[in-house]
C-alpha positions as CSV (number, residue, x, y, z in Angstrom):
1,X,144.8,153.1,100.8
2,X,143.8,149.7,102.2
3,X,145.2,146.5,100.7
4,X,142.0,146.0,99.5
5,X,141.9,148.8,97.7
6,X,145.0,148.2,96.5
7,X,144.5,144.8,94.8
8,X,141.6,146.6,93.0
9,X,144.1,149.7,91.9
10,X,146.2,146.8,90.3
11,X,143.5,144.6,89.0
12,X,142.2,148.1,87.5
13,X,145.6,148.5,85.8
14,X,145.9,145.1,84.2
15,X,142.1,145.0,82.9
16,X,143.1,148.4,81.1
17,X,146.2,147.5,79.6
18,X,144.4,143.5,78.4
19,X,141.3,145.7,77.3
20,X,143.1,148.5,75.1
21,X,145.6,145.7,73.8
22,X,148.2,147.6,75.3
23,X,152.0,146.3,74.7
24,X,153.5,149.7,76.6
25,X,153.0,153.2,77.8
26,X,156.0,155.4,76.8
27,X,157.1,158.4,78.8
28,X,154.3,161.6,79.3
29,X,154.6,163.8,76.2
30,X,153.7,166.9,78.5
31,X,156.5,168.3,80.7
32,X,154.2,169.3,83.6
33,X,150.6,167.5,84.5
34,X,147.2,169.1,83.8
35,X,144.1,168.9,86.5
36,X,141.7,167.0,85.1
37,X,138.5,166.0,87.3
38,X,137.5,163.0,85.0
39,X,138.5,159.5,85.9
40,X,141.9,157.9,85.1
41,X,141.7,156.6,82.0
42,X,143.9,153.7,83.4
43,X,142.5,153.0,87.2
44,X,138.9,154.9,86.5
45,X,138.8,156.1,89.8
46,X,137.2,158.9,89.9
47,X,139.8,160.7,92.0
48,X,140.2,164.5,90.6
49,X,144.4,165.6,90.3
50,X,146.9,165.4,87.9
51,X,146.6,163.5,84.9
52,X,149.9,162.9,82.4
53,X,149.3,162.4,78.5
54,X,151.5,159.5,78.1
55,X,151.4,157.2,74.3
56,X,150.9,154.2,74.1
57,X,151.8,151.1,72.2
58,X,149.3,149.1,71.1
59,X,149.6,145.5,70.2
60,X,149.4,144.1,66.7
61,X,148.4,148.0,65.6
62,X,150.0,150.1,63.2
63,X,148.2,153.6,65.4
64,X,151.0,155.2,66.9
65,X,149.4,158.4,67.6
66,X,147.1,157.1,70.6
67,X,147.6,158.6,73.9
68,X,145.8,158.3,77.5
69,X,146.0,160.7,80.0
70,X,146.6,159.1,83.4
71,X,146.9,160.1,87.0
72,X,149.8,159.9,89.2
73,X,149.4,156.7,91.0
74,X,149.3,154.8,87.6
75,X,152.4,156.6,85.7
76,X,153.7,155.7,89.2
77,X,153.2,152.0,89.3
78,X,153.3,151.8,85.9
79,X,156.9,152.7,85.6
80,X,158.3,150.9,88.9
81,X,155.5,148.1,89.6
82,X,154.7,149.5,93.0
83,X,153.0,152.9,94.1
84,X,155.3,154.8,95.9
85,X,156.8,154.2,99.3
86,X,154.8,156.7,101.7
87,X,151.2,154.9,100.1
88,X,153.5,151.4,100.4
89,X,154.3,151.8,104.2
90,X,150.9,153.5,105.1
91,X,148.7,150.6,103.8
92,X,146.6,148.6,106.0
């Protein structure tokens, strides 16, 4: 992943969290991660892999059963603010 790339990853992230009216993602509600070859429903790349169904919180919203299922990177960077440290030192 290039910098580039990167900034886009994270602007990706914060446009879905504004555009759902997200307040939180709480922790995946399955123990292992299914293959999905859709998109992220967080980033939208269109990467195939694992995807976790994780719930979210949505602000001002009395819906508590709405869930998303995410790939790696974002339950990742979601939960520590960075991606992790092999994608951190490899970027150029």
């Amino acid at each position: 992943m290039t910098k580039h790339e990167y900034k886009q990853f994270e602007d990706a992230v914060r446009l879905f969290f504004e555009r759902e009216g997200i307040q939180q993602l709480g922790s995946p509600i399955n123990e292992d991660p299914f293959f999905s070859s859709n998109c992220c429903e967080c980033c939208r790349r269109n990467l195939a892999g694992s995807r976790w169904t994780v719930p979210a919180v949505i602000k001002n919203s009395d819906i508590d059963d709405l869930t998303y299922n995410i790939c790696d990177d974002c339950l990742y960077y979601i939960n520590y603010g960075v991606l992790d440290d092999t994608t951190m030192e490899e970027m150029v």
